[in-house]
N, C-alpha and C positions, 0 to 999 in steps of 0.2 A: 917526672914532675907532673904532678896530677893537673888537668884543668877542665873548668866548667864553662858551659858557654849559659848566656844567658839572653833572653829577650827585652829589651827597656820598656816599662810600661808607665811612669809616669807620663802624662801630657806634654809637659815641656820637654821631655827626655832627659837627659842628666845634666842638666846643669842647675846653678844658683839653689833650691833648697834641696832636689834630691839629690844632688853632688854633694853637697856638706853631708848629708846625713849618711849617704855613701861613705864617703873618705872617713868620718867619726867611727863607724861600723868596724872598718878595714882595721884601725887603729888600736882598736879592740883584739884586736886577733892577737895569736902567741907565733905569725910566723908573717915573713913578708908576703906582699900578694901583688900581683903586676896583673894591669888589662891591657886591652889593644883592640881595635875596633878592623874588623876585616885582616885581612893581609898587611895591616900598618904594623909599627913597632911597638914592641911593647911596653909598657913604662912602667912607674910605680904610682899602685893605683891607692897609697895612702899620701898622695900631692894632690891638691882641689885645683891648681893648673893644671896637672898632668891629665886629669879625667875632665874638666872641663874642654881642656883642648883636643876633645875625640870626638865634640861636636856631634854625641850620638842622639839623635832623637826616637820620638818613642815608634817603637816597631822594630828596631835595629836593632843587633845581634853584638853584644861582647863576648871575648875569652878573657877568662879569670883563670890567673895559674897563682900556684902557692908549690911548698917546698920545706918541708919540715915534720916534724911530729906535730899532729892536729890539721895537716894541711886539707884532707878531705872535707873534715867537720866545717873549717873555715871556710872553704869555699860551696857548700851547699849554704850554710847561714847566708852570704852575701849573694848568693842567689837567687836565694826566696830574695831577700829587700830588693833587689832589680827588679825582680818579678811581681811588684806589689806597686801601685800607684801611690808613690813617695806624696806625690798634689792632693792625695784625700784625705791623709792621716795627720 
């Protein structure tokens, strides 16, 4: 199962608008995709609880895994938007 880690660079870190635009993204995808922050569990990162409650702020490091045909493509897309200050756009 292929997965990407990524660095969170909004300000706030993921929650409230760069979490929705997160999870909207995910949603988009042709295949499931699960995060997890550290050594936690993983969840399914197309639920705005399930990524809000990782509590990641900006600096912190997620793994994003996917599992299907398109899985890699989906998960570099969702990488770059981590990697992009979701508070300036």
């Amino acid at each position: 199962m292929p997965e990407r880690t990524a660095v969170i660079a909004s300000s706030v870190g993921l929650h409230a608008r760069p979490a929705t635009l997160f999870v909207n993204a995910v949603t988009e995808q042709a295949v499931p995709v699960t995060i997890r922050k550290g050594d936690g569990p993983a969840g399914n990162a197309a639920s705005i609880l399930t990524v809000m409650a990782l509590g990641a702020a900006k600096g912190e490091t997620v793994t994003l895994a996917a599992e299907g045909d398109g899985a890699d493509q989906a998960l570099d897309t969702l990488v770059a938007l981590l990697e992009t200050d979701l508070d300036a756009s």
